[in-house]
C-alpha positions in Angstrom: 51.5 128.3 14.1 50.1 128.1 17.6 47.7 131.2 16.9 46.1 129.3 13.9 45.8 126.4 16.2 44.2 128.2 19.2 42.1 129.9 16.5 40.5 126.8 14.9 39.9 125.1 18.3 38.4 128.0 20.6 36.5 129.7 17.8 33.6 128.9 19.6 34.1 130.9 22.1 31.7 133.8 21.7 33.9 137.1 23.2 37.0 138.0 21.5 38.8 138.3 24.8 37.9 134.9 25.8 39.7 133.8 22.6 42.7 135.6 23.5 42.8 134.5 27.1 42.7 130.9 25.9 45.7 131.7 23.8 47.7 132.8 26.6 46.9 129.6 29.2 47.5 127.8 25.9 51.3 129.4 25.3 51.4 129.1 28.9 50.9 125.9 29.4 53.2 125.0 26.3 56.1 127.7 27.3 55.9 128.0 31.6 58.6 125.8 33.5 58.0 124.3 36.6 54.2 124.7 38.4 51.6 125.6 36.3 49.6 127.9 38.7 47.3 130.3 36.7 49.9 133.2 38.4 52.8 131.6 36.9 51.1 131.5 34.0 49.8 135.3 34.0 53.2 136.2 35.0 54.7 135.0 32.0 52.7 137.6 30.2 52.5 140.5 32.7 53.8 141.3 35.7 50.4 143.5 36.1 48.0 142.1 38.7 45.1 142.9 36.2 46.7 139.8 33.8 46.2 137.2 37.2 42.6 138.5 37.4 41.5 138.2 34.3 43.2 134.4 33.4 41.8 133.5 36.2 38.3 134.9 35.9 38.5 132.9 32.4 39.7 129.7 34.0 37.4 129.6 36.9 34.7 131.8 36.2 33.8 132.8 32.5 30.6 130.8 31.3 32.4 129.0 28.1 31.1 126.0 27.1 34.1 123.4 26.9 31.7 120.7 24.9 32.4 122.1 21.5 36.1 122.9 22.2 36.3 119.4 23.0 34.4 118.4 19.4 36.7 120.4 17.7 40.4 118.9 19.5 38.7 115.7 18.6 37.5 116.2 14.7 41.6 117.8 14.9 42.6 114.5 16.4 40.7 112.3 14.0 42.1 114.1 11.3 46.1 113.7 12.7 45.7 110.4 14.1 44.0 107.5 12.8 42.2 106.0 15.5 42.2 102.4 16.1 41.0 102.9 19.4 39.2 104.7 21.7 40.4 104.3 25.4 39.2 104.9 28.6 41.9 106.3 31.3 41.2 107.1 34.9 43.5 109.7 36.0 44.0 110.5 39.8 44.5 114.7 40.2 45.5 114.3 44.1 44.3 117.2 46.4 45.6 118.3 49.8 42.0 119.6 51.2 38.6 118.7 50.6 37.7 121.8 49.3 38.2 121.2 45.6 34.9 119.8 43.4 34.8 115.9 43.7 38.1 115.7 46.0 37.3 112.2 48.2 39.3 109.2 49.5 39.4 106.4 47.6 42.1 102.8 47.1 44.5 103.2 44.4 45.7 100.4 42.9 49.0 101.8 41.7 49.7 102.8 45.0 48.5 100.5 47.1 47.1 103.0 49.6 43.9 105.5 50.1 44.7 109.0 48.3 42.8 112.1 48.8 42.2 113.3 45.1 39.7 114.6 42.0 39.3 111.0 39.9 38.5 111.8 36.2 38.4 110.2 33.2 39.3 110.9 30.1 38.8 109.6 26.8 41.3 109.2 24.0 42.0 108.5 20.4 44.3 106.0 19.9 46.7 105.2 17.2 49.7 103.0 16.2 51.7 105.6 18.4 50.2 108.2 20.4 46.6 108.3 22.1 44.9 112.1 22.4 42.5 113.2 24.7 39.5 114.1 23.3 37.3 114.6 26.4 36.4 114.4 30.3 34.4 113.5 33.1 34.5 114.5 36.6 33.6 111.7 39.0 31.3 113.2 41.9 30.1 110.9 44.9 26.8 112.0 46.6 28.2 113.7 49.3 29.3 116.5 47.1 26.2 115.8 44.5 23.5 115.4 47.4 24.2 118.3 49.6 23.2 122.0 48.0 25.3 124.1 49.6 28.3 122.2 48.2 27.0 122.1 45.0 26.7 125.9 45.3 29.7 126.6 46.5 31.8 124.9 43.7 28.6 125.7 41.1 27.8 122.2 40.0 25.1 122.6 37.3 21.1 121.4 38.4 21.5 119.0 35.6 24.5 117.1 37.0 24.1 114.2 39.4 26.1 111.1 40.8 26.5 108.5 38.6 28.5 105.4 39.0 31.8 105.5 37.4 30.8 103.0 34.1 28.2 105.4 33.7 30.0 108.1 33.2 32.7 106.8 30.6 29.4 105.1 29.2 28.5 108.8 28.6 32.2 109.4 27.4 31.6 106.6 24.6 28.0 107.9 23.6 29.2 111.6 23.4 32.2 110.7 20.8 29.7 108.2 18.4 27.2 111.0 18.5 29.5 113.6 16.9 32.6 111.5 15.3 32.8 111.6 11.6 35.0 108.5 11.4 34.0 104.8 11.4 33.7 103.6 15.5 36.6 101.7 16.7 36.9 99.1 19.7 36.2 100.7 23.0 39.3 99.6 25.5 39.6 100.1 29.0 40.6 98.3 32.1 37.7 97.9 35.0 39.6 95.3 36.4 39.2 97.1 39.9 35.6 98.6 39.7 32.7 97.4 40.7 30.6 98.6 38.2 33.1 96.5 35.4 30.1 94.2 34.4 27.9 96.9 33.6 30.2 98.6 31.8 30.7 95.4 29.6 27.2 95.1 29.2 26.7 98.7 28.2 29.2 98.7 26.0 27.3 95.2 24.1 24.0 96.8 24.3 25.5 100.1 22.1 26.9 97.6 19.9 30.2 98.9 20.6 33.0 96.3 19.8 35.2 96.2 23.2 38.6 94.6 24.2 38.0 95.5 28.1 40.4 94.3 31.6 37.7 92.8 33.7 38.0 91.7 37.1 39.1 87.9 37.2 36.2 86.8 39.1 33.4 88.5 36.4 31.0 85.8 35.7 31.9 86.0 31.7 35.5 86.0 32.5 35.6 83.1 34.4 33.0 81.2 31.9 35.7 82.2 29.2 39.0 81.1 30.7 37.7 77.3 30.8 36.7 76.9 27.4 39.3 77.5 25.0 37.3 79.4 22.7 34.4 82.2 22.5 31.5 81.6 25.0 28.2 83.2 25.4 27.3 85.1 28.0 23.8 84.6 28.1 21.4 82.6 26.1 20.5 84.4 22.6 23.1 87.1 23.4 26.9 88.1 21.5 29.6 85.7 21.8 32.7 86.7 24.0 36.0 85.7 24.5 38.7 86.1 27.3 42.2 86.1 27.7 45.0 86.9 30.0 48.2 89.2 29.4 51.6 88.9 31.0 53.8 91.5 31.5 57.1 89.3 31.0 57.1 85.5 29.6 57.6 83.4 32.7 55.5 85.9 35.4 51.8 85.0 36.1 48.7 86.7 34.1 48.5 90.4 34.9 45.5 91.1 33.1 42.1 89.3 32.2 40.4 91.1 29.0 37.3 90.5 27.9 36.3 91.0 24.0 32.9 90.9 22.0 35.2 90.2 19.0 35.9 86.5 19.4 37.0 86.1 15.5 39.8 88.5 15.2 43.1 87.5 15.2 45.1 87.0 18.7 47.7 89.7 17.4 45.0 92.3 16.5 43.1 91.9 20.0 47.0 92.2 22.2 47.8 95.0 20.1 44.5 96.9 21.4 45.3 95.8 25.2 48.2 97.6 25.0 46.4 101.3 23.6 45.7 101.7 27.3 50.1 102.4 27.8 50.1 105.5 25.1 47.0 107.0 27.2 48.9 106.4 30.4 51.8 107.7 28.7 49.9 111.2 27.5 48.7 111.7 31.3 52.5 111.7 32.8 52.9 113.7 29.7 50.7 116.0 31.1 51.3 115.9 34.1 55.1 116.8 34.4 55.3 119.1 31.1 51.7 120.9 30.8 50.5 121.2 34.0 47.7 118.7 34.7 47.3 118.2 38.2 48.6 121.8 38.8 45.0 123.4 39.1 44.2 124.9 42.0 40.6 126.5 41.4 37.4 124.3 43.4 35.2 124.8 41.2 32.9 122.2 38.5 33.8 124.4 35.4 37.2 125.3 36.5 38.2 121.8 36.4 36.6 121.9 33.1 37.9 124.4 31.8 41.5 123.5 32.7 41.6 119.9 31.4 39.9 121.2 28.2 43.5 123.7 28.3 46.2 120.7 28.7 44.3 118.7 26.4 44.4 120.8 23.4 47.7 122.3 24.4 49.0 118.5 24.5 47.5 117.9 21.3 49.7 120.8 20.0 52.6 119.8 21.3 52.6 116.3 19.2 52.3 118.1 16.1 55.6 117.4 14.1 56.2 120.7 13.5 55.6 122.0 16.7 58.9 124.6 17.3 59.1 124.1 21.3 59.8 125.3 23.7 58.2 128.7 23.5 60.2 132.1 24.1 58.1 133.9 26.8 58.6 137.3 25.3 56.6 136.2 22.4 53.4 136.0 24.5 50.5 138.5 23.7 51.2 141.0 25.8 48.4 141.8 29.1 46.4 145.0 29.4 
């Protein structure tokens, strides 16, 4: 039952009406077609004004704290899936303005051009078949970080400042081993096109995180790896590492260089972990064309919070086996 569901995971919330009001983006998000505006969504429950106003005072304004709604989706996650992962995914949330927290220009790689977009990145628990997203981070260059009335204008907290991008899924990683009751898996990701991709490797070592990581081709451990047909040291006294390439299709050239502080396992075990990264890529165009990820159209630092936390638990709902989709609308709670 979805209300058991949206129970257990937002019973953190303090007020009883912000419970209920994150049951109703929740059935929204599960049972709206088409855009997922927070008026569609209020529409499916009321055709009042008041219902708009107050889903979207909980979205964008209501102080909730989306940290231990996030703990709970991912003790629920940990419980449903049995991680042998925990991946890293940048996600792109393109924006038409500049008005939105964090919207700048930046290259995509998939599509070959600038795009004018929020970049976050979320982290996931993967299994054999299906990766859930357990948490988030908003990436937020200096020009919106350094300059006070921006930062008041979309209320970004005193506390938050820029970091580099490996920082913050650095923080991703340290948030989930600080509260996981599991065993840690391998970290994976692919930095291949930041900057920051050796310190992110390094990060990861000094945590003593076990990693299977896309590197840029020209990283100095990469390249030190490729020659010698086994694991190589990065540094005098240090772990050993090992790298290898991945093709998408016999015959084509290497697409990928990954990077791996476990130099011992088996080649079969370290391919299977480069291709975790696919079911979180997979979750995100989930997302994205069923549950209304890149629909969010508040500006502010806790709105995109608040909404990511939403499609995340609501997209951990919907891979439940028993999950009796899609919702009739009538059977929303009704609005006062």
């Amino acid at each position: 039952m979805i209300s058991v569901f949206a129970e257990a995971t937002f019973g953190s919330l303090r007020r009883t009406d912000q419970r209920r009001w994150a049951e109703v983006y929740l059935r929204g998000l599960l049972g709206t077609s088409g855009k997922k505006t927070v008026r569609r969504l209020a529409a499916a429950v009321s055709d009042r004004e008041t219902a708009f106003q107050s889903l979207h005072q909980f979205v964008n304004a209501s102080p909730w704290d989306w940290e231990p709604v996030r703990r709970e989706l991912a003790r629920w996650a940990e419980e449903r899936t049995a991680p042998r992962a925990w991946v890293l995914c940048d996600v792109v949330l393109r924006k038409r303005g500049d008005h939105s927290c964090g919207v700048h220009r930046r290259f995509s790689p998939i599509d070959g051009r600038s795009v004018n977009g929020q970049v976050g990145t979320g982290l996931f628990l993967a299994g054999d078949r299906e990766a859930l997203p357990v948490d988030w981070t908003l990436y937020l260059p200096e020009r919106w970080t350094g300059d006070p009335a921006r930062r008041r204008r979309v209320r970004i907290p005193d506390g938050v400042a820029h970091r580099p991008a490996e920082a913050q899924a650095l923080d991703l990683v340290d948030a989930l081993a600080a509260h996981t009751r599991l065993p840690a898996v391998p970290v994976v990701a692919d930095v291949s096109s930041h900057a920051g991709a050796e310190a992110f490797v390094r990060g990861l070592a000094l945590r003593g995180h076990d990693f299977v990581v896309a590197v840029p081709g020209h990283l100095a451990f990469a390249r030190a790896a490729t020659v010698l047909p086994g694991p190589v040291r990065a540094d005098q006294g240090q772990p050993s590492y090992r790298a290898f390439t991945t093709r998408t299709r016999p015959g084509r050239p290497a697409d990928r260089t990954w990077l791996t502080n476990m130099p011992h396992r088996r080649t079969e075990e370290l391919l299977a972990l480069t291709r975790t990264p696919r079911l979180a890529q997979e979750a995100v165009r989930y997302m994205e064309s069923d549950l209304g990820l890149a629909d969010f159209e508040g500006r502010s630092f806790p709105g995109w919070h608040h909404h990511m936390t939403l499609v995340s638990a609501a997209y951990a709902y919907s891979r439940q086996p028993t999950t009796d989709l899609p919702y009739h609308l009538a059977a929303l709670p009704a609005a006062a």
